[in-house]
FIDRENGU-789456 format. One line per field, with one value per residue: y, x, z of N, C-alpha, C, CB in turn; residue number from 1; chain; residue in one letter. Coordinates in Angstrom, 1 decimal, padded with zeros to 4 digits. Glycine has a CB too. Layout:
BEGIN
n_y = (Y  ...) $
n_x = (X  ...) $
n_z = (Z  ...) $
ca_y = (Y  ...) $
ca_x = (X  ...) $
ca_z = (Z  ...) $
c_y = (Y  ...) $
c_x = (X  ...) $
c_z = (Z  ...) $
cb_y = (Y  ...) $
cb_x = (X  ...) $
cb_z = (Z  ...) $
seq = (NUM  ...) $
mol = (A  ...) $
type = (A  ...) $
END
This chain:
BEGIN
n_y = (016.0  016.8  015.9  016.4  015.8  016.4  016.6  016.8  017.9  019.0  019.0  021.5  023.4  027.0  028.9  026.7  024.7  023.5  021.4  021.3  019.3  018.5  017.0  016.6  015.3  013.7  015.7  017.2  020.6  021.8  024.8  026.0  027.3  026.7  026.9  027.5  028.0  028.6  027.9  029.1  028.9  031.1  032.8  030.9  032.2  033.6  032.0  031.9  031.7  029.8  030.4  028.7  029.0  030.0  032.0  034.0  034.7  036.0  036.1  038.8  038.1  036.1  036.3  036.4  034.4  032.2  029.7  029.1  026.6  024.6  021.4  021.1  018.8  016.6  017.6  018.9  020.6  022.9  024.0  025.5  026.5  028.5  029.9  029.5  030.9  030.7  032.2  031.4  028.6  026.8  025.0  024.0  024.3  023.0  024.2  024.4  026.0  026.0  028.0  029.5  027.3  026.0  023.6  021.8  020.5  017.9  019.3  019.8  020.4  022.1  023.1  025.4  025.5  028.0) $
n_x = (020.4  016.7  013.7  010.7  007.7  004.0  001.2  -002.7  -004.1  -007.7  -010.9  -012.9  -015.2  -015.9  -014.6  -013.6  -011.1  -007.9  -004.6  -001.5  001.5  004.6  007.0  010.7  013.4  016.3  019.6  019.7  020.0  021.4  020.8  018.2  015.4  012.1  009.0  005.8  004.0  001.4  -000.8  -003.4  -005.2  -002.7  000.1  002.2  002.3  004.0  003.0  004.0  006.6  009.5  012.2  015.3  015.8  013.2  012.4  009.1  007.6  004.4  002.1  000.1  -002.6  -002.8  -002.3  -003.0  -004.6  -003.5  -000.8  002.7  004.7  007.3  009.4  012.5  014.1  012.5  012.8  010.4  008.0  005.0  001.4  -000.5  -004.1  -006.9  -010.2  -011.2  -011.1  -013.3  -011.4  -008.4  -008.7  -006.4  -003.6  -001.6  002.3  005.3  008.3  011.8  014.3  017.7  020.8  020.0  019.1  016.2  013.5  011.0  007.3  005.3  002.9  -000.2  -003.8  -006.0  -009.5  -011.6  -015.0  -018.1) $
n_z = (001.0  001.9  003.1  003.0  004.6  005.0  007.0  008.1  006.4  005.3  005.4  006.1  008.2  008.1  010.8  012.0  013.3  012.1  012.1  010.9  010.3  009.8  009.2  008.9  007.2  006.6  005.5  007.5  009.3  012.2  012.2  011.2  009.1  009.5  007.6  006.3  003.6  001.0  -001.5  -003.5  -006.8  -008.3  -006.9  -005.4  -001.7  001.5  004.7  007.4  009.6  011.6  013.1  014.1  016.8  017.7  017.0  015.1  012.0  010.4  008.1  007.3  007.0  009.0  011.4  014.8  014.5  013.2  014.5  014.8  015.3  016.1  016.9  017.9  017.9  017.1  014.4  013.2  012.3  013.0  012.6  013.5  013.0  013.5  014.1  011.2  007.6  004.4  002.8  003.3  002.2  000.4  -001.2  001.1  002.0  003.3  004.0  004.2  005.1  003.8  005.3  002.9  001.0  -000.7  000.7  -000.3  000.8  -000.4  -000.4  001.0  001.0  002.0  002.8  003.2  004.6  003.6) $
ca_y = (016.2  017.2  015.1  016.7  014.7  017.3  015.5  017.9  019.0  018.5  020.4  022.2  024.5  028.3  029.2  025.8  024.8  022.2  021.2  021.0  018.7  018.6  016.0  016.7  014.2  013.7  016.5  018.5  021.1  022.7  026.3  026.6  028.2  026.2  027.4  027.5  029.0  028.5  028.6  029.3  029.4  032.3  032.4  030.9  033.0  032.9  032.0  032.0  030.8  030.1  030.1  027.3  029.9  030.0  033.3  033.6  035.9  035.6  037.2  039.5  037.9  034.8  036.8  036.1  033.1  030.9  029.8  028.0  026.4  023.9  020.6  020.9  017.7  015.8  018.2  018.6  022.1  022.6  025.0  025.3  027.3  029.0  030.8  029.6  031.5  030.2  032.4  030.2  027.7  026.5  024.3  024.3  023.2  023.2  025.0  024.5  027.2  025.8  028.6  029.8  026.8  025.7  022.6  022.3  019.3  017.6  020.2  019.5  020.6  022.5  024.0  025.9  025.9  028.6) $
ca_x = (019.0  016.1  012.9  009.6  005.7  003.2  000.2  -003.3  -005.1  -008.4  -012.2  -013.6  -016.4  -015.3  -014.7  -013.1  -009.6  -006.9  -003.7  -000.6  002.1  005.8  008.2  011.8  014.5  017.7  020.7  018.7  021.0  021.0  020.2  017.5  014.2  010.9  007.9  004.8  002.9  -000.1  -000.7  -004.7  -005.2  -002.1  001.2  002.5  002.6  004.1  002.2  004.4  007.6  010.2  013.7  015.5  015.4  012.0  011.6  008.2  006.8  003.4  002.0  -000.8  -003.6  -003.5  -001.9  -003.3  -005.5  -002.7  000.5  003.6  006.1  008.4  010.2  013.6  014.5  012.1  012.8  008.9  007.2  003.4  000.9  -002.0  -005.2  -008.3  -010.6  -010.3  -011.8  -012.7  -010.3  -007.8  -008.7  -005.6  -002.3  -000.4  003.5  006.0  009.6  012.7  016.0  018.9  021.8  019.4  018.6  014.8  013.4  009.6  007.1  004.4  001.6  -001.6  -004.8  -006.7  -010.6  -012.6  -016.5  -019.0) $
ca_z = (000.6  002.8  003.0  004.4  004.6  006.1  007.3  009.0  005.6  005.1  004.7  007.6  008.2  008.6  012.0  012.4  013.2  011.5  012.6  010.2  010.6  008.5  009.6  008.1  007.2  005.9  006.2  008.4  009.8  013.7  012.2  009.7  009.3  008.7  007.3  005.6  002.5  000.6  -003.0  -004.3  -008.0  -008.4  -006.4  -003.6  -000.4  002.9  005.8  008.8  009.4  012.7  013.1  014.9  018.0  017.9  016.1  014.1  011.5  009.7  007.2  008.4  007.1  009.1  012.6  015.4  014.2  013.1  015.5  014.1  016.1  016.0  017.8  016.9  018.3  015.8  013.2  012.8  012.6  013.3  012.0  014.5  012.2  014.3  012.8  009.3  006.8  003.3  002.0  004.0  001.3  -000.5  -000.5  002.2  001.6  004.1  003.7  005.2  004.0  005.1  004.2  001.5  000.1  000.0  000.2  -000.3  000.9  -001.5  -000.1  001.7  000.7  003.3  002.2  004.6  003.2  005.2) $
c_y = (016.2  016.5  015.9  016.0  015.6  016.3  016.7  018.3  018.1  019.7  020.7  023.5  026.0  028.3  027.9  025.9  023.4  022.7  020.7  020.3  018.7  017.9  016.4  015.6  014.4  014.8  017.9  019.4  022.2  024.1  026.3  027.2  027.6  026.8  026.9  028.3  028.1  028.9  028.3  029.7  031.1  031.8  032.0  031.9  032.6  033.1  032.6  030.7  030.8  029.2  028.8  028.1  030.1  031.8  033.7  034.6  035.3  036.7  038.1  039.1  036.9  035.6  036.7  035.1  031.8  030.8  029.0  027.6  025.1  022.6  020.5  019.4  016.4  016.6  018.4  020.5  021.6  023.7  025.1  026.6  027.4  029.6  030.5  030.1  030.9  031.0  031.8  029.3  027.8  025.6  024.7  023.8  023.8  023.2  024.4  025.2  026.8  026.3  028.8  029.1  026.1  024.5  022.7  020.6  019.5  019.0  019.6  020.2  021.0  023.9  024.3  026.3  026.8  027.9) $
c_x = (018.1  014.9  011.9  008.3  005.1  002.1  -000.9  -004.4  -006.3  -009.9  -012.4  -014.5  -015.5  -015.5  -014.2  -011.6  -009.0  -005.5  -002.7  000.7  003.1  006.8  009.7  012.4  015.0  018.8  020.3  020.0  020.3  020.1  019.8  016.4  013.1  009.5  006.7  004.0  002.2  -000.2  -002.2  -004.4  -003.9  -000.6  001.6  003.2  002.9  003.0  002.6  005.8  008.4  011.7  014.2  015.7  014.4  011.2  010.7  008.1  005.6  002.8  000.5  -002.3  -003.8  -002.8  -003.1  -004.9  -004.6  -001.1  001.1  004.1  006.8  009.0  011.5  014.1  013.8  012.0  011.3  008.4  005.6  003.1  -001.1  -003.5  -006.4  -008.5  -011.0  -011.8  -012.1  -012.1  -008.9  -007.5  -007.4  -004.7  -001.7  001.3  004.4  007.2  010.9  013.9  016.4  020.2  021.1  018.8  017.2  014.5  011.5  008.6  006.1  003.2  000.7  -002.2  -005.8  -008.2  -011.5  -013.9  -017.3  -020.0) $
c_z = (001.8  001.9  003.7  004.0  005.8  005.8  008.0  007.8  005.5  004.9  006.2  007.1  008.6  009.9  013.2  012.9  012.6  012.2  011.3  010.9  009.6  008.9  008.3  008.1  006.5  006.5  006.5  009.2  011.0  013.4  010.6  010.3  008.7  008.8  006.4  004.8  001.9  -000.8  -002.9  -005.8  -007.8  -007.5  -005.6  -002.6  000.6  003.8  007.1  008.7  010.8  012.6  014.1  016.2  018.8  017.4  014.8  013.5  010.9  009.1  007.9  008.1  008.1  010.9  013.3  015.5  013.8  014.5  014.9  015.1  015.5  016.7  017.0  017.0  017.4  014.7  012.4  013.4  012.3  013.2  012.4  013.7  012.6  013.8  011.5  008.7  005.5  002.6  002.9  003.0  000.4  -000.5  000.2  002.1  002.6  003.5  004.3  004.7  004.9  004.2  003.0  000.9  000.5  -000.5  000.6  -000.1  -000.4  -001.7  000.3  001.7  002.1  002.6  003.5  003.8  004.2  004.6) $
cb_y = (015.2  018.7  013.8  018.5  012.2  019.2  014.0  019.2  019.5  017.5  019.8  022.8  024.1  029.6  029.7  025.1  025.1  022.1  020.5  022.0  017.9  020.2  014.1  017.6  013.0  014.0  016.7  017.6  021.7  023.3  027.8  025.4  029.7  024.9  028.2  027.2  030.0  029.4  027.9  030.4  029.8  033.7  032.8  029.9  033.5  033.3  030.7  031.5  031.2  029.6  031.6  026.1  030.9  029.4  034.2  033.2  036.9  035.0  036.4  041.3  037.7  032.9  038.1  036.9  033.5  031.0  029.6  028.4  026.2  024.7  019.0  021.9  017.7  015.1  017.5  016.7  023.7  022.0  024.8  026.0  027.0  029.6  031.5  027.3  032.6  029.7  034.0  029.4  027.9  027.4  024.0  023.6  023.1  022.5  026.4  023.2  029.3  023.8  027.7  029.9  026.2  026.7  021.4  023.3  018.6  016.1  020.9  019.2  019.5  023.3  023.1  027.6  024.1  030.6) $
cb_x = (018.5  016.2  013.3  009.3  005.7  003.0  000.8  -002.0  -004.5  -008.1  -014.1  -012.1  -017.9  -015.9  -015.9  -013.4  -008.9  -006.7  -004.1  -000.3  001.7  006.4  007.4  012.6  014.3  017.6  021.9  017.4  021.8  022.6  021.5  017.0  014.5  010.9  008.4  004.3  003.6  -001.1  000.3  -005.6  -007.2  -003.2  001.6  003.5  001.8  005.3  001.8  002.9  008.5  009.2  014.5  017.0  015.4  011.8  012.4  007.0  007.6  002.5  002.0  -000.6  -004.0  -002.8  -001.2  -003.0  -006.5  -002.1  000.4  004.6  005.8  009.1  009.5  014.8  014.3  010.7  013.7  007.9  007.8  002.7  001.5  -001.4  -005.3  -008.6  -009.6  -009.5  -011.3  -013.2  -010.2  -008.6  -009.8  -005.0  -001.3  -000.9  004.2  005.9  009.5  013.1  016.4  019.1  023.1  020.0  019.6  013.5  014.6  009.2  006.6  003.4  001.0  -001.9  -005.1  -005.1  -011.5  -011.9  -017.9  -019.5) $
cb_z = (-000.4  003.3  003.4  004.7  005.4  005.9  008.5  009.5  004.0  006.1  003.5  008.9  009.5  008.0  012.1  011.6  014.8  009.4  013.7  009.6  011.1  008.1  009.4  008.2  007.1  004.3  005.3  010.1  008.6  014.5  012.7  008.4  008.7  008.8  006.8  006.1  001.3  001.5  -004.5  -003.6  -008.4  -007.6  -006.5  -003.3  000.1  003.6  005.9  010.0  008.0  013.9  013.6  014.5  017.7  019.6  015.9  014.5  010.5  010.5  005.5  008.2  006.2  008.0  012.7  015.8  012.9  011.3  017.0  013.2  017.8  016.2  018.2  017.1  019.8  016.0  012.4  014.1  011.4  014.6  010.2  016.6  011.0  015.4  012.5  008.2  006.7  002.7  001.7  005.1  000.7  -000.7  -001.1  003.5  -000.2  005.0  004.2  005.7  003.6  005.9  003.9  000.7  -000.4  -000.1  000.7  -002.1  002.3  -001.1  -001.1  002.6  -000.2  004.7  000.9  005.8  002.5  005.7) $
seq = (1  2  3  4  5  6  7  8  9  10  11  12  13  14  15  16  17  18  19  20  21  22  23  24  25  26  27  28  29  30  31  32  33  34  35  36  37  38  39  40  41  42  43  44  45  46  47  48  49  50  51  52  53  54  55  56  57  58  59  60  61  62  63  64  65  66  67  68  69  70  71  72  73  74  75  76  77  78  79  80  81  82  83  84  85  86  87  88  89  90  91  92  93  94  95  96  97  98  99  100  101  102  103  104  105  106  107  108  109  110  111  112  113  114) $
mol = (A  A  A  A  A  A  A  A  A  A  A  A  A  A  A  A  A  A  A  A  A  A  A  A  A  A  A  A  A  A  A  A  A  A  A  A  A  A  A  A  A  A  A  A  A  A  A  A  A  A  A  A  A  A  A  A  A  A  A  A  A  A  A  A  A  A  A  A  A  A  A  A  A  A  A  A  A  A  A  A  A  A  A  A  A  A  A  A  A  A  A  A  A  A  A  A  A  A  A  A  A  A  A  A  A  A  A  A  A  A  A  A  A  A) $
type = (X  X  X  X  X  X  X  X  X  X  X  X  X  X  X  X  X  X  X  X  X  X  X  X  X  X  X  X  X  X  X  X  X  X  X  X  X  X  X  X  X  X  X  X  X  X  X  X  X  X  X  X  X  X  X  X  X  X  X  X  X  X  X  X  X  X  X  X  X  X  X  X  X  X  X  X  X  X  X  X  X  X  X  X  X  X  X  X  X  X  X  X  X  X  X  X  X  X  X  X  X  X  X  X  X  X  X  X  X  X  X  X  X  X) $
END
């Protein structure tokens, strides 16, 4: 089993920035892929995600205003957010597919007010 506690959400003014945090634990394995999406009233979306390589994608609303990365060594990905818009506004829940399978944290609540 895989354990994740993201930590970073909170309110901010548009044109602010927050900082996401996602600590993993348990049978964390060398080659996975952790990520982040966002649910608002409707479905959850990806945000941005990076391989244990360090290869990212993001989805195109949040490009080049958000940056992901990664410590693989504390199994902790980060989700750095400039810019923020209040459409930004939503849960945040961190991912991890390892071989397919996903494991998902609690979510953290991140509102951007103009």
């Amino acid at each position: 089993q895989v354990q994740l506690v993201e930590s970073g959400g909170g309110l901010v003014q548009a044109g602010g920035s927050l900082r996401l945090s996602c600590a993993a634990s348990g049978s964390i394995l060398s080659d996975n892929i952790m990520g982040w999406y966002r649910q608002a009233p409707g479905q959850r979306d990806l945000v941005a995600t990076i391989t244990s390589g360090g290869t990212t994608t993001y989805a195109d609303s949040v490009k080049g205003r958000f940056t992901i990365s990664r410590d693989n060594a504390m199994n902790t990905v980060y989700l750095q957010m400039n810019t923020l818009k209040p459409e930004d506004t939503a849960v945040y829940y961190c991912n991890v597919d390892q071989m397919g399978r996903h494991y998902w944290g609690q979510g953290t609540q991140v509102t951007v007010f103009s």
